[in-house]
PLY file of the C-alpha trace (Angstrom):
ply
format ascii 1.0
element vertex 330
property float x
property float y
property float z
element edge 329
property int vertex1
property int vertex2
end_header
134.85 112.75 128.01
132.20 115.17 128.58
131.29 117.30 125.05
130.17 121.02 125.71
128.76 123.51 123.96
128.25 127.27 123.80
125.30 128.28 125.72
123.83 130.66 122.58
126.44 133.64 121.40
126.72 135.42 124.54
127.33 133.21 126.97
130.39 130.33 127.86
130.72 126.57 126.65
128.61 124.33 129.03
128.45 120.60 129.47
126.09 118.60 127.19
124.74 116.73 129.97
123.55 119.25 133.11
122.23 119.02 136.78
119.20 118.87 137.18
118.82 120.44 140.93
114.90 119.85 141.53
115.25 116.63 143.47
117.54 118.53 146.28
114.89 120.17 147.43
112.79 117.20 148.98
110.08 117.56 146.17
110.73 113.99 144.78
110.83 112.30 148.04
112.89 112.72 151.05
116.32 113.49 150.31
119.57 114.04 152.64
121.83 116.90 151.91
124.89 115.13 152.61
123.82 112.63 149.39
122.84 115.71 147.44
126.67 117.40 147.92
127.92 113.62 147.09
125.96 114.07 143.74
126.82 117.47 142.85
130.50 116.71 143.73
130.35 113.31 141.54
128.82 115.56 138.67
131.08 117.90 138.49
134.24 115.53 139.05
132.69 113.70 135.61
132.53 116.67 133.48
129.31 118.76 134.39
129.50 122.23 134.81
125.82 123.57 134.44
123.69 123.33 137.48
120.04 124.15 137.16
118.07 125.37 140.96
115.10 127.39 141.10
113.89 129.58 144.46
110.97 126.85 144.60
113.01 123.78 144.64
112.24 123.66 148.76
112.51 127.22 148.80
115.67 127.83 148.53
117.13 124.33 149.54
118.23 123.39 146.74
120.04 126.61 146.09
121.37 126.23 149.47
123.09 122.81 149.20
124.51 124.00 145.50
125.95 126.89 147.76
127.96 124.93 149.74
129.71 122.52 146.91
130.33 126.03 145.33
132.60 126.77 148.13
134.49 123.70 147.92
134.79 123.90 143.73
136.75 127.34 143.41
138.98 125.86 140.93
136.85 124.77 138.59
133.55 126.96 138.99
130.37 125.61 137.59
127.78 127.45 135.83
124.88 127.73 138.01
121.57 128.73 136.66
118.40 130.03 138.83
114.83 130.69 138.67
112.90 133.91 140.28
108.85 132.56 140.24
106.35 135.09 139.86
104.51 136.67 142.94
101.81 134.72 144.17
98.73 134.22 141.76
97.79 131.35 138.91
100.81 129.06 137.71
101.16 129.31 134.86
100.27 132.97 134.55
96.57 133.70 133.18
96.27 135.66 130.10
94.53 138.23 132.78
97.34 138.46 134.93
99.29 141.80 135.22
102.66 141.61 135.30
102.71 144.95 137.61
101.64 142.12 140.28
103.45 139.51 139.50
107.18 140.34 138.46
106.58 144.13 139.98
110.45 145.86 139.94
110.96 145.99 143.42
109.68 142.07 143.86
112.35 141.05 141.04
114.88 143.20 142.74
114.60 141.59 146.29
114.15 137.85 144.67
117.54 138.58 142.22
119.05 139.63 145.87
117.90 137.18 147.82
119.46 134.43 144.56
122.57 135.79 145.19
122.47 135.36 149.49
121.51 131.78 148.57
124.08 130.82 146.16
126.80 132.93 148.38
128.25 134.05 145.18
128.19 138.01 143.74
126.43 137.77 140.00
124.22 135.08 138.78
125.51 133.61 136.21
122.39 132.78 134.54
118.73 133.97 135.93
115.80 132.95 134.33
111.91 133.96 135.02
110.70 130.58 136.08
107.35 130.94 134.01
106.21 133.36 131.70
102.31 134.27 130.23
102.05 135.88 126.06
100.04 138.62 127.32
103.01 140.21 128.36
105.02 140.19 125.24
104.24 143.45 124.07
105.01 145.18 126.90
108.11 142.88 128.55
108.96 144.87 131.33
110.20 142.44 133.88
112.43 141.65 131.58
113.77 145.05 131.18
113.97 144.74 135.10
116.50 141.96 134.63
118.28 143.77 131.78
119.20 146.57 134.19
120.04 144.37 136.95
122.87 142.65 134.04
123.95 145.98 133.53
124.90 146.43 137.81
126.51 143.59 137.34
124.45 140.88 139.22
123.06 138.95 136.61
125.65 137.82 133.46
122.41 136.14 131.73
119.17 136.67 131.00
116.55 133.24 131.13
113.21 132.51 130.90
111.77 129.20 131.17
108.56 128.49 128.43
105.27 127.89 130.16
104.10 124.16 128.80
101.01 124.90 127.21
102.07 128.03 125.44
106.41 127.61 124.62
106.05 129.15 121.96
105.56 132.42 123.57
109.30 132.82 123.96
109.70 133.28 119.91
108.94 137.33 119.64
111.44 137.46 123.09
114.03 136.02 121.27
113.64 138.08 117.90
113.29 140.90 119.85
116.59 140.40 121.46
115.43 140.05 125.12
116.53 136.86 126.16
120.09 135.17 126.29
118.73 131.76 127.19
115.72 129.68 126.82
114.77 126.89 128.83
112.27 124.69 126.99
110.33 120.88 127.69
111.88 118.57 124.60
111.24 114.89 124.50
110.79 111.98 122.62
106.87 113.04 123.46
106.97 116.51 124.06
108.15 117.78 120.70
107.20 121.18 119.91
109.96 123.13 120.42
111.16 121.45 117.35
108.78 123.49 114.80
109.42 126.97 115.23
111.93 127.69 118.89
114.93 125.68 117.86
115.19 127.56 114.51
114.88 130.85 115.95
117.11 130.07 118.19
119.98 129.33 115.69
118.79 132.50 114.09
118.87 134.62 117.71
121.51 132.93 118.23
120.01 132.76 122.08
121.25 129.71 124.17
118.89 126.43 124.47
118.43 124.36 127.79
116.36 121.46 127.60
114.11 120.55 130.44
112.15 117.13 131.31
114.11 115.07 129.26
113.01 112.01 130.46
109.18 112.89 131.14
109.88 113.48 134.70
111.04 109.74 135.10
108.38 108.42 132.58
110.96 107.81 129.76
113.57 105.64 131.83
110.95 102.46 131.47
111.93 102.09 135.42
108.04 102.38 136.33
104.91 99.14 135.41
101.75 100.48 134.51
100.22 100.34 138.15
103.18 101.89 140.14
102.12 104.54 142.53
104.12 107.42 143.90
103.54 108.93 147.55
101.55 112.09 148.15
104.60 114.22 148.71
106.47 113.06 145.58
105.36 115.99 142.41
105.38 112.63 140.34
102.07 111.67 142.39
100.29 114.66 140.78
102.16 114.28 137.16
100.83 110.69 136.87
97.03 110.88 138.09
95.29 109.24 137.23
95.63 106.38 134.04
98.56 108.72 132.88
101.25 106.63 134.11
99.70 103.38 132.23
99.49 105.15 129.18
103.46 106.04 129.61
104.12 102.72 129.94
102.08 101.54 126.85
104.03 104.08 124.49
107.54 103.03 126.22
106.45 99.69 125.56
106.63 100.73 121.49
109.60 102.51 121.42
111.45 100.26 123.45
110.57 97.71 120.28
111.59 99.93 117.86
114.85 100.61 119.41
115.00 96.80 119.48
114.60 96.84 115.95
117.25 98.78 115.43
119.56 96.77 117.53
121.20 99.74 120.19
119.61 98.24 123.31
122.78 96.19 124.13
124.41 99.60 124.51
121.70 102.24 125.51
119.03 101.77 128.01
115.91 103.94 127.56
117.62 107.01 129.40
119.85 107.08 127.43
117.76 106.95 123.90
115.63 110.19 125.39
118.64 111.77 126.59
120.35 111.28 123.42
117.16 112.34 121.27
116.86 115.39 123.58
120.47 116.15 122.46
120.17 115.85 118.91
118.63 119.20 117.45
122.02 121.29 116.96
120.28 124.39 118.40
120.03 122.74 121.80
122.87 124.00 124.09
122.75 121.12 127.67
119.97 119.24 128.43
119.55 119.23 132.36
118.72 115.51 133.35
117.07 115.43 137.36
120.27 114.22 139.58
119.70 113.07 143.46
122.43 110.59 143.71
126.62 110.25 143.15
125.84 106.90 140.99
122.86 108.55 139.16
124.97 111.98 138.23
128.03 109.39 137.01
125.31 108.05 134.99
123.70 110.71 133.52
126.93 112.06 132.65
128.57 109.31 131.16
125.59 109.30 128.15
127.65 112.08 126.54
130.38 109.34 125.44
127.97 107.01 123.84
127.58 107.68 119.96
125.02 109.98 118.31
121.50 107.67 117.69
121.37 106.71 114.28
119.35 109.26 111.42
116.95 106.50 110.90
115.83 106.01 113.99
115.41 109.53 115.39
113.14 109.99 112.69
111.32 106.81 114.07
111.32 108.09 117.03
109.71 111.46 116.20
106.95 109.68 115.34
106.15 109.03 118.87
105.37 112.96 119.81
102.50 112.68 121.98
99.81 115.87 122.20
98.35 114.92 125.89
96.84 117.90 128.36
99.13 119.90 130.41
100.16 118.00 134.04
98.74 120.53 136.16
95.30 121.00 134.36
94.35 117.61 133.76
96.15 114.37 132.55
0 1
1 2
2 3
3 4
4 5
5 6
6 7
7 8
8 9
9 10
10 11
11 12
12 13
13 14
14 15
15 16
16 17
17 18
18 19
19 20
20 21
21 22
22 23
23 24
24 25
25 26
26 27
27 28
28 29
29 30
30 31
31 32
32 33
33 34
34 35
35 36
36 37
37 38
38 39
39 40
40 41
41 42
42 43
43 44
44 45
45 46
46 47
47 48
48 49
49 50
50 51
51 52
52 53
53 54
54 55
55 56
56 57
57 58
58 59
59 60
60 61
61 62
62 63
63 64
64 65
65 66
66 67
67 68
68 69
69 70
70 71
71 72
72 73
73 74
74 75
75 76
76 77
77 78
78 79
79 80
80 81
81 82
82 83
83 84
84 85
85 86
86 87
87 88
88 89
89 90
90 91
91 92
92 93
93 94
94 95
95 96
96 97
97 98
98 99
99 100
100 101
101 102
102 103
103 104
104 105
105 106
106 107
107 108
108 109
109 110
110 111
111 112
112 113
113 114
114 115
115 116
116 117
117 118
118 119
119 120
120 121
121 122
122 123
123 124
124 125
125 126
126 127
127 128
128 129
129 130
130 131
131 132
132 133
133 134
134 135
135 136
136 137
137 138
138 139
139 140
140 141
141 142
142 143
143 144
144 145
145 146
146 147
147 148
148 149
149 150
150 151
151 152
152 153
153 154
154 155
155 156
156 157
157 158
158 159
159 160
160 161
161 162
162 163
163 164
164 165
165 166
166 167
167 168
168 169
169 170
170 171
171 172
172 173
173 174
174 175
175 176
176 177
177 178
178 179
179 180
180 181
181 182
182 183
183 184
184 185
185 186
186 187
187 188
188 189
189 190
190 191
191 192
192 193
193 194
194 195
195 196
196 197
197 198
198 199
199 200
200 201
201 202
202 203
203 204
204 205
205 206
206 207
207 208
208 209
209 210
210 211
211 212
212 213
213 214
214 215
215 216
216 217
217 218
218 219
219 220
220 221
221 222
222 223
223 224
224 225
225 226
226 227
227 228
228 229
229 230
230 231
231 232
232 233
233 234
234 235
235 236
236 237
237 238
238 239
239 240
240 241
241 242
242 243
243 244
244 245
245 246
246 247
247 248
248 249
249 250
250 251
251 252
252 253
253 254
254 255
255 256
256 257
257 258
258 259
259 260
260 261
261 262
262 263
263 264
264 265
265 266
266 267
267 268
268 269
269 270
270 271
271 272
272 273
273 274
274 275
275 276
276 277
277 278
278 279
279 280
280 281
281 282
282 283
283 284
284 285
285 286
286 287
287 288
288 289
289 290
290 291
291 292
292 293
293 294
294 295
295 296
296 297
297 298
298 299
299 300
300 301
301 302
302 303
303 304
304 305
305 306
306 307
307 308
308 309
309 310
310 311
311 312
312 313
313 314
314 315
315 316
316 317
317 318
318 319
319 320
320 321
321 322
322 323
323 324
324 325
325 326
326 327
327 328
328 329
């Protein structure tokens, strides 16, 4: 049976396992919509009721397809979570950037409206900034933006997803009471968010969504060292180069020390990151990417295997891996 939790103090209880709604939009490879309403509807018939989309994710096709399955679902409504990107300019914002012209009033105002025409639903239940730059902590005005927009009654919370090279950024937003919800990278190799977010969080008491936790397909052990994804598929850019060889070298490693501790017979390597994704209390769901009815039965069922064992989390926190930033290098 699917376990939920409460997304932070102000918001409801959410499924431990998510949607990850990326893939619908085509961005992974070619995808049919009919497969991608098969997978939604096979998520949400095994438990799942958060459903992460983003106005990028084929702009707005993603959004589009959740729109429809949202129509069918009345009875038993799932939590759908969006993403409004910044005006056009550097990704991730620069230090340099102003956020007058990038999340301008008037610009959030339209995307929050055109959210809602997508989804075909009245208030968002959760919107989140889809990236997010330091240099505008001091003076957080989209933010404010968003706050009045909760207050009209079109948004019931307040997101912002951490930029991967500075997460930490999101730490003064929370303290400062400005966010509901976080969405943060946490993996067995990406493990920052582990030394100062997921404390403040508790503290903030601000809602925790977990993001890429299987290194965008890296930590399911599915892919040899000399695999090569096609030009459209974003895993073609996330693995230049020798990056995907190196993955599969560190896999290799935990994979034996998972061996050692004798869960393989139970758990495949999904299922270990997933798990280890799940295991800091602060963390709320951790979205898993979903294109298919036998991958969302899957990812959902992961929720009914047993905690991993103290021991070896803390062997597996040994494998946190400081590597450059996908989008700047390898």
């Amino acid at each position: 049976m699917m376990k939920r939790r409460f997304l932070g103090g102000h918001g409801p209880a959410v499924s431990e396992i998510g949607f990850g709604g990326w893939a619908l939009g085509g961005q992974w490879r070619p995808q049919d919509d009919a497969v991608s309403i098969a997978a939604l509807h096979a998520a949400i018939d095994a438990g799942v009721n958060l459903i992460d989309t983003a106005a990028g994710y084929g702009d707005g096709r993603s959004e589009r397809v959740i729109a429809k399955v949202l129509k069918d679902r009345r009875a038993d409504q799932p939590v759908v979570a969006t993403k409004t990107p910044p005006a056009e300019g550097p990704w991730p914002p620069s230090p340099y950037c102003r956020w007058e012209e990038r999340y301008a009033a008037a610009y959030l105002r339209d995307n929050v409206h055109q959210r809602l025409r997508q989804l075909g639903v009245q208030r968002i239940d959760l919107l989140q900034l889809h990236t997010w730059t330091r240099a505008w902590n001091d003076d957080p005005q989209p933010l404010m933006v968003l706050r009045q927009l909760k207050d009209e009654g079109k948004i019931n919370l307040i997101g912002l997803c951490t930029p991967e090279q500075d997460q930490d950024c999101v730490v003064q937003l929370m303290r400062d009471g400005l966010v509901d919800v976080i969405q943060v990278v946490f993996n067995i190799f990406d493990q920052e968010a582990a030394a100062q977010i997921f404390s403040v969080a508790t503290e903030t008491r601000t809602g925790v969504i977990v993001r890429v936790p299987l290194d965008e397909g890296g930590l399911t052990g599915k892919y040899a060292p000399d695999h090569t994804f096609p030009p459209d598929d974003f895993r073609h850019a996330y693995f230049a180069g020798d990056r995907l060889a190196r993955v599969a070298r560190r896999v290799d490693a935990i994979l034996a020390q998972c061996e050692l501790f004798g869960i393989l017979d139970r758990y495949d390597l999904a299922d270990v990151a997933i798990k280890f994704a799940l295991a800091p209390t602060a963390v709320s769901s951790v979205i898993v990417g979903t294109r298919t009815p036998a991958q969302a039965a899957r990812n959902a069922r992961v929720s009914d295997l047993p905690d991993l064992p103290e021991p070896l989390l803390r062997e597996l926190r040994r494998h946190q891996w400081r590597r450059g930033i996908w989008y700047g290098g390898k």
